[in-house]
C-alpha positions in Angstrom: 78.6 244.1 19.8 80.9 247.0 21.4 83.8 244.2 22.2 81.4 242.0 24.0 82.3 237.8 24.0 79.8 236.4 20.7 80.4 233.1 22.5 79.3 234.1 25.6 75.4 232.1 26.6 73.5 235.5 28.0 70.2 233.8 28.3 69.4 230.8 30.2 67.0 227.8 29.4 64.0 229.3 32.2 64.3 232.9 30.5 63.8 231.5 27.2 61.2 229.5 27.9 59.0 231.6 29.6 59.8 234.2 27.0 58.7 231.1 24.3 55.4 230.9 26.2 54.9 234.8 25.9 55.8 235.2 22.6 53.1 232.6 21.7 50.4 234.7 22.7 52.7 238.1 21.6 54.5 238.0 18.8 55.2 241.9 19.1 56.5 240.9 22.7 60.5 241.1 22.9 62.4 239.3 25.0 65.5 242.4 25.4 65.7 245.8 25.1 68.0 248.3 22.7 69.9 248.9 26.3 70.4 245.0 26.6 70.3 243.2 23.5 71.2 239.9 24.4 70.7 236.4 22.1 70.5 232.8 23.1 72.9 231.3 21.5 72.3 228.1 23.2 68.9 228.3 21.3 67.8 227.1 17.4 68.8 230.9 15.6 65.1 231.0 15.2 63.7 229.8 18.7 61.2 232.2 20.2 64.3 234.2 21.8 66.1 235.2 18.9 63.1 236.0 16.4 62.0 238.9 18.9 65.6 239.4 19.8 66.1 240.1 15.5 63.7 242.8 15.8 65.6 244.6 18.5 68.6 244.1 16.5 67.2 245.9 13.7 66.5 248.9 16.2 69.6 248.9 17.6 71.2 249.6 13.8 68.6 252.3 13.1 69.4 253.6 17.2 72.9 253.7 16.0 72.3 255.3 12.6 74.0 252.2 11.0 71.7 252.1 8.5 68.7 254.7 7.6 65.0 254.3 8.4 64.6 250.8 6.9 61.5 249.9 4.8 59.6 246.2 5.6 61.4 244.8 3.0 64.7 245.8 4.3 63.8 245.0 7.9 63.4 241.5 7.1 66.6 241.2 5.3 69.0 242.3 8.2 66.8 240.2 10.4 67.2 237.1 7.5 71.2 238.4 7.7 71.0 238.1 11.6 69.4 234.7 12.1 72.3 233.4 9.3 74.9 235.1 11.4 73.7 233.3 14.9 73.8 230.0 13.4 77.4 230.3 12.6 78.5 231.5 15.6 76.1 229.2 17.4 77.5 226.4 14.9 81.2 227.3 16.6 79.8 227.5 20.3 78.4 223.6 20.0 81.6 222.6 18.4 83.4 223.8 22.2 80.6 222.7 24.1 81.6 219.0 22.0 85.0 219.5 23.1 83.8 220.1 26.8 81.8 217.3 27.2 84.8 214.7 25.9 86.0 215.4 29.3 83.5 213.8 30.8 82.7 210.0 31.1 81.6 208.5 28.4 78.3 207.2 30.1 77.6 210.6 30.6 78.5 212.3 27.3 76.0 209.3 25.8 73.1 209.8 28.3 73.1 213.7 27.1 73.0 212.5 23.1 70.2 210.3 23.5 68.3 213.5 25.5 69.1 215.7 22.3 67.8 213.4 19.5 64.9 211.8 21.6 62.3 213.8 19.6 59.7 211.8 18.1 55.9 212.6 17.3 53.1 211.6 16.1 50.0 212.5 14.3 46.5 212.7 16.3 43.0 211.8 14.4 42.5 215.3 14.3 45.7 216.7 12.7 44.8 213.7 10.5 41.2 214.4 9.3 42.6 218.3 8.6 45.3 216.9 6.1 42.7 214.8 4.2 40.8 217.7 3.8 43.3 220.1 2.8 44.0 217.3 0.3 41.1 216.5 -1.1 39.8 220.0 -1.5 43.2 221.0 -3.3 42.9 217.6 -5.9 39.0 219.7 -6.6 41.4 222.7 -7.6 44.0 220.5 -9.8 40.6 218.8 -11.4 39.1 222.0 -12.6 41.0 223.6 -15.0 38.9 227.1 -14.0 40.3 226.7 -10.4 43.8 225.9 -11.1 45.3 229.7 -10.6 43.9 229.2 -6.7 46.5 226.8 -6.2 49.3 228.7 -4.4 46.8 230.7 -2.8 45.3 227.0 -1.4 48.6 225.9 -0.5 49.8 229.0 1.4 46.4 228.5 3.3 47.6 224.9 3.9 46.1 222.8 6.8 46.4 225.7 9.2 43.5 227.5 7.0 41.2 224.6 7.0 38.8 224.2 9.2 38.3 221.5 12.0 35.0 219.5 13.2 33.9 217.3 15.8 30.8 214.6 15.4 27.7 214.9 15.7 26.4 213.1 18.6 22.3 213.8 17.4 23.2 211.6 14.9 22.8 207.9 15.3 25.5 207.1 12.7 27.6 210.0 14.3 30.6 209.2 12.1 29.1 210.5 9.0 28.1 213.9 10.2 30.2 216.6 11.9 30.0 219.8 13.0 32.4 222.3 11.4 34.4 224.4 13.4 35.9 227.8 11.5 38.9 229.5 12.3 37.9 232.4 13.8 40.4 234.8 11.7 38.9 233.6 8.2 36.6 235.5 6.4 33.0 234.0 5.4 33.9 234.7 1.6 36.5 232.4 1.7 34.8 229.8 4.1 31.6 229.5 1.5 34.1 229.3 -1.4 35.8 226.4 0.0 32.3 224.8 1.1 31.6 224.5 -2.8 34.9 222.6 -3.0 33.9 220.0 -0.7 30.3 220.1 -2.6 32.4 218.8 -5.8 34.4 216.5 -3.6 31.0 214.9 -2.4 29.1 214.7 -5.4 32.0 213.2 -7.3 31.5 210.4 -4.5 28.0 209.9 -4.7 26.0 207.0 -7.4 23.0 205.7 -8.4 22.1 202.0 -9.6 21.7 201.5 -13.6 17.5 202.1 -12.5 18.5 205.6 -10.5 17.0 203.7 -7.7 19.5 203.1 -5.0 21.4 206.0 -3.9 25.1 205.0 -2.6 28.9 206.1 -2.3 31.3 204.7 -4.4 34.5 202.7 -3.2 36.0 203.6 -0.2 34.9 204.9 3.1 31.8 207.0 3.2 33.0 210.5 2.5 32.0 213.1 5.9 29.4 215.3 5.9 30.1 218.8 7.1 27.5 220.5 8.4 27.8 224.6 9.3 27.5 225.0 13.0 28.0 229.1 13.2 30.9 228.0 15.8 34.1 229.3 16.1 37.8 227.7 16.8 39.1 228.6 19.8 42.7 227.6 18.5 45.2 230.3 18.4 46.9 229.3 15.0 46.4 231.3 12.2 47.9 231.4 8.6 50.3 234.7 7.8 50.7 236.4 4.2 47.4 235.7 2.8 45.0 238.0 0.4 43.6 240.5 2.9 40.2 239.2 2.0 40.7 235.6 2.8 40.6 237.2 6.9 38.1 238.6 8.7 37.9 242.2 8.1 36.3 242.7 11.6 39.1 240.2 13.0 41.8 242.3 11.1 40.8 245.4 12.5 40.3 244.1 15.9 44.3 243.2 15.4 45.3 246.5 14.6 42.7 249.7 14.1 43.8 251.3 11.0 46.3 248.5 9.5 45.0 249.7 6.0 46.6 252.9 6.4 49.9 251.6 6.9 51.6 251.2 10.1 54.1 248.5 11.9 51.5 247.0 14.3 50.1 243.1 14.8 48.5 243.0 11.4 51.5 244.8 9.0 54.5 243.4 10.8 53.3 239.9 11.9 50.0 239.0 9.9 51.2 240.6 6.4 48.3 240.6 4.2 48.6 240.6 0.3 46.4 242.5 -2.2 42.8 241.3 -2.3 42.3 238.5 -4.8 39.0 237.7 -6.1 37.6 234.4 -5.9 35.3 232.9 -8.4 33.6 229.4 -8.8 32.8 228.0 -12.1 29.1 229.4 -12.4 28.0 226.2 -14.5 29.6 224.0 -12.0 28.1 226.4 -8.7 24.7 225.7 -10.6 
């Protein structure tokens, strides 16, 4: 840090959160340059700021030929290493800020701890209806002995991956069917794989009368049914370090022309897919 104070608060609250707000839209975007590295230490070691700020830090060793031309692998370290070094030294800043604010009335000092932990959240319907999905598709994969080895695979998709819907207002019992929305990253292999999912979940809910007469549901809540809509999600979310065919090849290369050549662009520094992995159904069970 060439003698520089480590202590020292070089980015203020406005810079870092317009830089949040970019940085959600740009994850390449950095928020300093090799010329002026600069970290908020007033900031979480892995706010918006300081993740782009660990990739300058990176180019400022390589600048100063502190370390060779580092692999992927060996990037992420020193940027692990950095992010463990800022919350120390961020750990000692608060500790003097502490000090600081003892000075100050009491009322006040109070007023400002209240601020910092009044952080409380809760879930919408929709955030809801994704997580019993998720789950319910993912007790289909612990059911079936043939689908077990999807399971980390499933969970690294987790509720990000799964895809939302909204009812269907043609229907006069609207809050039975819904239209599915996909996320418009995933691939249409993946999307019909986990479509068969939900066909086990629903059949496993369905029942006849002892005279296979009356159709019904068993106990419970009439399970949803998802109906394809060829529409798209416009959220912005999507899920990093998954088998490169569980995305959109078209929405891949879109990212970055050429990512399967190699390269440190959107899709092999931020997006990180894995090796292709091969999904099968049970054919008796698909039958």
């Amino acid at each position: 840090m060439e003698h520089r104070d480590l202590f020292q608060n070089e980015v203020s609250q406005d810079e870092a959160e317009a830089f949040a707000k970019k940085f959600a839209k740009d994850p390449l975007a950095r928020p300093c340059t090799v010329q002026d590295f600069r970290y908020w230490i007033a900031g979480v070691p892995k706010s918006a700021w300081n993740k782009g700020a660990s990739f300058v830090f990176v180019e400022v060793l390589v600048l100063k030929k502190l370390i060779p031309e580092p692999d992927l692998a060996t990037r992420d370290r020193i940027r692990e290493a950095f992010f463990v070094r800022l919350k120390t030294l961020r750990g000692l800043w608060m500790e003097t800020q502490k000090m600081e604010e003892n000075d100050k009335e009491p009322a006040t000092v109070s007023m400002k701890r209240r601020q910092r932990k009044y952080n409380v959240g809760f879930l919408t319907s929709s955030i809801a209806s994704l997580l019993n999905l998720f789950h319910r598709r993912r007790d289909v994969l612990l059911t079936i002995p043939e689908l077990k080895e999807y399971i980390r695979d499933f969970d690294l998709l987790g509720v990000g991956g799964m895809s939302s819907d909204e009812e269907d207002s043609e229907m006069e019992e609207a809050s039975m069917r819904y239209k599915v929305k996909e996320p418009y990253w995933r691939g249409q292999h993946l999307t019909k794989w986990l479509r068969l999912l939900d066909y086990v979940h629903l059949e496993s809910r369905c029942s006849v009368d002892s005279e296979g007469n009356h159709f019904g549901f068993t106990r419970g809540a009439a399970p949803r049914l998802r109906v394809a809509d060829n529409d798209r999600s416009s959220k912005s979310k999507y899920v990093t370090g998954l088998p490169s065919n569980f995305y959109d090849a078209e929405w891949l290369e879109k990212q970055e022309p050429g990512w399967a050549k190699g390269g440190s662009g959107f899709v092999n520094e931020i997006i990180r897919p894995r090796s292709p992995k091969k999904l099968v159904f049970p054919p008796d069970l698909a039958k």
